[in-house]
C-alpha positions in Angstrom: -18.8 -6.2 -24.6 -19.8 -3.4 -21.9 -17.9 -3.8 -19.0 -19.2 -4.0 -15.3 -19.0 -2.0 -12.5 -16.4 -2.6 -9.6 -17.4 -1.3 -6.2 -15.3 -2.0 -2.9 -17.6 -3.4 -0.5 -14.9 -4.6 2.2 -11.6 -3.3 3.9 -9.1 -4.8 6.3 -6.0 -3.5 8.1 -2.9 -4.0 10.5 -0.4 -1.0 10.3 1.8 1.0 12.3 -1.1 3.1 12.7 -3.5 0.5 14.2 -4.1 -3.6 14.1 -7.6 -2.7 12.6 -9.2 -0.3 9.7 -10.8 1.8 12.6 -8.0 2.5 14.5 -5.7 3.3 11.6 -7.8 5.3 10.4 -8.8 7.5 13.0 -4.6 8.0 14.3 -4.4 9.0 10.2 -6.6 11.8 10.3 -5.1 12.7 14.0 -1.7 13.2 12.4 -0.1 10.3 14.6 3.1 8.8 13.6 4.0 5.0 13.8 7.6 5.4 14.2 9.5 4.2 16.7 13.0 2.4 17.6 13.8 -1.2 16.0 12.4 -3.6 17.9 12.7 -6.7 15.6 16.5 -6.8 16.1 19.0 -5.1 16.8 20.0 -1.9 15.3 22.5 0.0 17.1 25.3 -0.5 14.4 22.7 0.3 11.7 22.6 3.5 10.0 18.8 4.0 10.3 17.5 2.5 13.5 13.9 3.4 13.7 10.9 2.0 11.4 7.5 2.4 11.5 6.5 -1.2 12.9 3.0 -2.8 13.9 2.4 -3.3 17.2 0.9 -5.6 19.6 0.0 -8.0 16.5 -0.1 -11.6 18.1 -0.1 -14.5 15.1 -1.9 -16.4 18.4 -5.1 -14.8 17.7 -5.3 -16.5 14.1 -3.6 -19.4 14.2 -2.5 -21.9 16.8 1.4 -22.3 17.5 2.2 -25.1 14.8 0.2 -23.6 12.3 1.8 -20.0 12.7 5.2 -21.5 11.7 4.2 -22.1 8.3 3.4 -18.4 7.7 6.0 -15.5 7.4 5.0 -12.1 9.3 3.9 -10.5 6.0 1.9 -13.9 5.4 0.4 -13.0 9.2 -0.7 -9.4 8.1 -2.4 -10.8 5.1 -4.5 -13.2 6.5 -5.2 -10.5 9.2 -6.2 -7.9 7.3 -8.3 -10.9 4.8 -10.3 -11.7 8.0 -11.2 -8.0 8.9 -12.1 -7.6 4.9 -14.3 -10.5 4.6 -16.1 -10.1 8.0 -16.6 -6.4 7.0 -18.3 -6.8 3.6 -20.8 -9.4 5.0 -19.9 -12.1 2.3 -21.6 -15.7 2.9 -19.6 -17.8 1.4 -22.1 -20.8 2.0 -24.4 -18.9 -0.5 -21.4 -18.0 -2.9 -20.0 -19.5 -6.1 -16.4 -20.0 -4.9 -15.3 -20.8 -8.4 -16.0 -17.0 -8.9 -14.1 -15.5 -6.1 -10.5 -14.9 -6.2 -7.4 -13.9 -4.8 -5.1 -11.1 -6.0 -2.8 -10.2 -2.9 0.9 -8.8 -3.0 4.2 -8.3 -1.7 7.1 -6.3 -3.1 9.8 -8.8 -1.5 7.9 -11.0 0.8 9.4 -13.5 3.3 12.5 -11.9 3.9 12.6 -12.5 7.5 12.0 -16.4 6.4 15.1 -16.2 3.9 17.4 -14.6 6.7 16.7 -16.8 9.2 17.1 -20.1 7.7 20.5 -19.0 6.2 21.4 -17.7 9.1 20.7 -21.3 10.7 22.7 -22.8 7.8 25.5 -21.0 8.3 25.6 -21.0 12.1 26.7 -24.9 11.7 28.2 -26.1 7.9 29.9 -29.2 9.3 26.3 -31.3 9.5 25.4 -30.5 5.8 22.3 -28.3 4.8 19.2 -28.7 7.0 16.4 -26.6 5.7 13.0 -26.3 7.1 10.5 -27.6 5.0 8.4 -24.7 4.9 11.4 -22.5 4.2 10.2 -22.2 0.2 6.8 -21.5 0.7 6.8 -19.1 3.4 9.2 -16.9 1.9 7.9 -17.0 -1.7 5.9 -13.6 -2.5 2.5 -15.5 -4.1 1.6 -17.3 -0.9 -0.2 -15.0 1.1 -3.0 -15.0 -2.0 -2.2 -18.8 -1.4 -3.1 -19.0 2.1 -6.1 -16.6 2.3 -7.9 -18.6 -1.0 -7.0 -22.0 1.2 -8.5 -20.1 4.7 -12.1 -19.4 3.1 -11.9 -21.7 0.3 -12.2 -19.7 -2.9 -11.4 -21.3 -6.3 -11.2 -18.3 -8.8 -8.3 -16.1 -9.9 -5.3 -16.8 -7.3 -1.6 -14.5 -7.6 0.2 -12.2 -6.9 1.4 -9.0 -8.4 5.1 -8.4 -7.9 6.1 -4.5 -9.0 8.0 -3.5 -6.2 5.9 -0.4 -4.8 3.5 -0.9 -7.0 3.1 -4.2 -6.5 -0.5 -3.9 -4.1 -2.3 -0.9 -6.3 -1.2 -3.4 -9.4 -2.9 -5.9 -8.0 -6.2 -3.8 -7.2 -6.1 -2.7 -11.0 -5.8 -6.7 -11.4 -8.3 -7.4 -9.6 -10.6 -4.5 -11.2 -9.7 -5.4 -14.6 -11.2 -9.2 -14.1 -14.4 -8.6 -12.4 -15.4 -5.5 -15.1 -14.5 -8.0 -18.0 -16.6 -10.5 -16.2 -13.7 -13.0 -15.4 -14.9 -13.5 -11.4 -17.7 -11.8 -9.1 -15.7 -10.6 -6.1 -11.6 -10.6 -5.5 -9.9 -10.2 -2.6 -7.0 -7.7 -3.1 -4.5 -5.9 -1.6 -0.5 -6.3 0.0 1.4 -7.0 2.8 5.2 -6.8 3.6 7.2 -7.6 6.4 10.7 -6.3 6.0 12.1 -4.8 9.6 15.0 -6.7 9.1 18.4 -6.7 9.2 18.9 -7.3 5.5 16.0 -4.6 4.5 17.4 -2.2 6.5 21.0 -2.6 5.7 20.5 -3.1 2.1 18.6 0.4 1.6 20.9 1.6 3.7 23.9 1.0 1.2 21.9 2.6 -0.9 21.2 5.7 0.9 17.6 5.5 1.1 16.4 5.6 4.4 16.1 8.7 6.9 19.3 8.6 9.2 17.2 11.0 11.5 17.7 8.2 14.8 16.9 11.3 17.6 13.7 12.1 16.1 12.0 8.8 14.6 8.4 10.4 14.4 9.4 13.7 12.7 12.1 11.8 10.0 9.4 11.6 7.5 8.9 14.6 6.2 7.6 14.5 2.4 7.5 17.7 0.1 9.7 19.6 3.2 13.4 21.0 1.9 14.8 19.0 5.3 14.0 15.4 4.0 16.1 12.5 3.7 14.7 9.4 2.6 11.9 7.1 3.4 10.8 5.6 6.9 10.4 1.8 6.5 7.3 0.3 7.6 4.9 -2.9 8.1 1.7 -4.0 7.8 -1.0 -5.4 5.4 -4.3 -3.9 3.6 -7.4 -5.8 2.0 -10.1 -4.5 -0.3 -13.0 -6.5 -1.3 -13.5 -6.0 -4.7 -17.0 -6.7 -6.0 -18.8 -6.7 -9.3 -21.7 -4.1 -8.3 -25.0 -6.0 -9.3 -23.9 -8.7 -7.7 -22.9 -6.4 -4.5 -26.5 -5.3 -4.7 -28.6 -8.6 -5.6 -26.7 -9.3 -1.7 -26.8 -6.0 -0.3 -23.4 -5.1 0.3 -22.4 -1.8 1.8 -20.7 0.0 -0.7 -18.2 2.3 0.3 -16.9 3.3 -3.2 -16.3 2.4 -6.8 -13.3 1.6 -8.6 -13.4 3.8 -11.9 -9.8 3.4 -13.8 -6.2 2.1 -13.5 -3.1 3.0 -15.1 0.3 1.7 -15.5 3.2 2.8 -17.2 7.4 2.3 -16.9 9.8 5.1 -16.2 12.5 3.6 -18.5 15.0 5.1 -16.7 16.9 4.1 -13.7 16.7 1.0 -11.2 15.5 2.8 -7.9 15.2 6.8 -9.0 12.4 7.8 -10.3 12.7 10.2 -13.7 13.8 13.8 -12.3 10.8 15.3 -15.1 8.4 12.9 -14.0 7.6 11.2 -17.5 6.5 7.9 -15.9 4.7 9.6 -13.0 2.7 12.0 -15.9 2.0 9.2 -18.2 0.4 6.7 -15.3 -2.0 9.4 -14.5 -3.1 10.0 -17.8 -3.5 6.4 -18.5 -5.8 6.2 -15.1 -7.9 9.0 -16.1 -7.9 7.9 -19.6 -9.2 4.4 -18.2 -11.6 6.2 -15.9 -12.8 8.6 -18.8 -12.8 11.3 -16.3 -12.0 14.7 -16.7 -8.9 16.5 -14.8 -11.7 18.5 -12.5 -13.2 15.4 -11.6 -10.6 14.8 -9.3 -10.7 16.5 -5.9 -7.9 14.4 -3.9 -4.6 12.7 -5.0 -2.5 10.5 -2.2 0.5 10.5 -3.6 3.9 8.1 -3.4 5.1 10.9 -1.3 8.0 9.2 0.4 10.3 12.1 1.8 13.1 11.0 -0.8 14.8 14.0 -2.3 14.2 13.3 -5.9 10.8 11.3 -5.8 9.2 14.0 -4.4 10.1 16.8 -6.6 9.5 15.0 -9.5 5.8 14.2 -8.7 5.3 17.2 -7.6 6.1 18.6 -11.5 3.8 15.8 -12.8 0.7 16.5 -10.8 1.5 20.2 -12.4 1.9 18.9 -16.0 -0.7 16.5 -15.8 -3.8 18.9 -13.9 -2.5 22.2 -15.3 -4.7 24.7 -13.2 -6.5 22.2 -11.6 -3.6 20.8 -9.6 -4.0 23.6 -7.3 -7.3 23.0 -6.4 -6.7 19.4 -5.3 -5.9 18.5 -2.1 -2.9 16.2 -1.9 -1.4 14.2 0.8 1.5 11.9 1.8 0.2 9.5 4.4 3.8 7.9 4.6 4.9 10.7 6.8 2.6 8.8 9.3 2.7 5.1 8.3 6.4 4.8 7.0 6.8 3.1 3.3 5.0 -0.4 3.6 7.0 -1.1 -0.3 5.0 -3.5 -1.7 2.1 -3.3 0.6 1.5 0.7 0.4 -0.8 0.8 -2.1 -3.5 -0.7 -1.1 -3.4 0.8 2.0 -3.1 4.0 0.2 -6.0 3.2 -1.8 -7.7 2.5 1.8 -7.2 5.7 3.0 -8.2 7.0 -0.7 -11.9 5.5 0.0 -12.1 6.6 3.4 -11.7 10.1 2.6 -14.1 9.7 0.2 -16.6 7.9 2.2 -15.6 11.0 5.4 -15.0 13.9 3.1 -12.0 14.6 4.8 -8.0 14.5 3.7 -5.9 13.0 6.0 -2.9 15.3 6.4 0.8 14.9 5.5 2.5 15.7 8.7 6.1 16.9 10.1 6.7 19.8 7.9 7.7 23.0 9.5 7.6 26.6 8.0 10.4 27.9 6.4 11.6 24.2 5.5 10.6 24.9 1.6 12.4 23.4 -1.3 12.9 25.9 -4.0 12.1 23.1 -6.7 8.7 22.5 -5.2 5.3 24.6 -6.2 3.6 25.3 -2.8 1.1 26.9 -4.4 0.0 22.8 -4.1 -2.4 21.9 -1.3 -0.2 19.4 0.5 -2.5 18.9 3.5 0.4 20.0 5.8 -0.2 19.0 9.5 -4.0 18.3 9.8 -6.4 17.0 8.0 -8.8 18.9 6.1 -12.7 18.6 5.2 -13.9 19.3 2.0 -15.9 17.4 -1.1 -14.4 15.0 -2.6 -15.7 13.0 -5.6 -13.3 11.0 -6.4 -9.4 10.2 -5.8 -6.1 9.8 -6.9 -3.7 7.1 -5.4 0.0 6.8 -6.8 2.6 4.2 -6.2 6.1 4.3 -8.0 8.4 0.8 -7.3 11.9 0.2 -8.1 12.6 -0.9 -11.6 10.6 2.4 -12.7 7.0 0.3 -12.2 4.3 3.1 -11.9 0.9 2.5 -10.9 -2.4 4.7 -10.4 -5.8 4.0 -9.4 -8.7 5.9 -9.5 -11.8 5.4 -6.8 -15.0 7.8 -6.8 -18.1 7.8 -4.9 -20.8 5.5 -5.6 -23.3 6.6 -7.4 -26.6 4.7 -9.0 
């Protein structure tokens, strides 16, 4: 059986960057930073007190006021960044086979702010017995923003979600991919959201010492591949991709802004939130992608990486992009957009893959900002291009995105230009 082609011919974003791909995208290759103090509640007795939240999002502009109660905020960003995606890649649906359209859309945790509030509302008064709102389940449950976007537009095909922790959105791209090229659907809608500014979020990672404490400088805490770092900056948001088989892309003509070539997966086997300190996991999910991709190391021009300012996680891929490209790796250019997003968990992969196709489509490499000279780590190679501070121009054929979850999940997905 010869497999099809799988272009992306449609993208939609809300981030901390920008409620649309535009914006985001432009503030990316500007070097902005979406941190800020905690707005969501209130953190003054917290450890970390910044995040990296969206801003200005109003559920009002999608839904009316008894509809937006049955939707979580990560639920919100989904169907946001679904609407952008769809209007973008010109689909009409009236003219579509809606049996062969799907939905493969993620979250690492989902409706956390769902969960906390309705125990919180349980708790606040025992003596009545439990009152629950209805909707409590299926807000909070991680499958039902691919629910609610196949119910908004009406599409029958493949509908779940991916659930791999930080990995959990490029999982669900490779999904995705993996059903169109094996002729399972003609177009998916893909991607992640997640929503987890929240008291519980933030405390819990916290405990475990993996947030940046750095509460006097919010928009210079993340700081990946720098010797000063200390942990991740949470953030928020939600990415789309419209995944499309590519004859059927051009029987409509679709804009194409690139292809899917290859996934990879693999486990680290090792530890419940650390990552491996050699980078066996990280190493083996990028073979596996270029395997899939049958590309050759000098093929690839530009990895984003998981990059998330955590003092193991970023040594260790560093070593693996050196295992892995050998020579080559110093010849990519390699960036950590999380310095200027925060970590979006579950949902950073398919933005990551967003801004993967963008510098494609641009030729440019948005930058990983906030490090300063002289703030080396001895264990890290600079001889690596890591983009520091401003983006950079140059040809790129094709990309590199990484996302590593807890639980040792590993996922990598390769895009490239479009070519005939």
């Amino acid at each position: 059986m010869e497999l099809k082609r799988v272009v992306v011919t449609g993208l939609g974003a809300i981030t901390p960057l920008g409620n649309d791909v535009k914006t985001t995208w432009e503030n990316a290759l500007e070097g902005k930073n979406g941190a800020g103090p905690i707005t969501h509640f209130d953190a003054s007795l917290f450890k970390t007190q910044f995040a990296c939240e969206v801003k200005d999002f109003n559920p009002g502009d999608l839904f009316d006021r008894k509809e937006a109660r049955k939707f979580d905020r990560y639920s919100q960003f989904a169907v946001k960044a679904a609407k952008e995606a769809m209007e973008d890649s010109g689909l009409d649906l009236e003219n579509e086979n809606l049996d062969r359209i799907g939905v493969i859309f993620s979250a690492g945790i989902g409706g956390i702010r769902t969960f906390e509030d309705e125990v919180s509302n349980y708790y606040a008064d025992t003596t009545k017995g439990p009152r629950f709102n209805p909707f409590f389940i299926p807000k909070m449950i991680a499958d039902i923003a691919a629910g609610h976007i196949s119910m908004i537009y009406g599409l029958r095909g493949p509908n779940y979600a991916t659930v791999s922790a930080c990995a959990s959105s490029t999982n669900a791209i490779i999904d995705a991919f993996n059903l169109i090229r094996l002729g399972k659907a003609n177009v998916i809608v893909s991607g992640g959201a997640e929503a987890t500014i929240s008291p519980s979020a933030v405390g819990g990672f916290n405990a475990m010492h993996a947030l940046s404490t750095r509460n006097e400088t919010p928009e210079t805490a993340s700081r990946p591949f720098s010797a000063s770092r200390d942990g991740f900056v949470i953030g928020e948001g939600g990415t789309a991709l419209i995944l499309e088989e590519l004859e059927h892309a051009l029987a409509r003509g679709a804009k194409i802004y690139a292809e899917v070539a290859g996934g990879g997966m693999s486990a680290d086997a090792y530890h419940i939130t650390a990552s491996h300190p050699d980078g066996l996991g990280a190493k083996l999910v990028m073979h596996n992608a270029l395997e899939d991709a049958e590309m050759n190391l000098d093929e690839i021009d530009y990895i984003n990486v998981h990059g998330t300012s955590t003092p193991v996680g970023d040594i260790s891929e560093s070593k693996a992009i050196i295992d892995v490209f050998g020579d080559h790796s110093y010849k990519l250019n390699i960036s950590a957009t999380k310095s200027m997003t925060g970590h979006l968990l579950g949902g950073a992969g398919a933005l990551e893959a967003m801004f993967s196709i963008l510098a494609i489509r641009d030729q440019i490499v948005p930058p990983t900002i906030n490090h300063e000279d002289g703030d080396d780590d001895p264990e890290i190679d600079y001889r690596l291009n890591f983009t520091f501070n401003k983006a950079q121009k140059r040809k790129i054929r094709a990309a590199l995105s990484n996302t590593f979850g807890f639980g040792g999940h590993n996922a990598s997905v390769i895009l490239k230009q479009y070519n005939k």
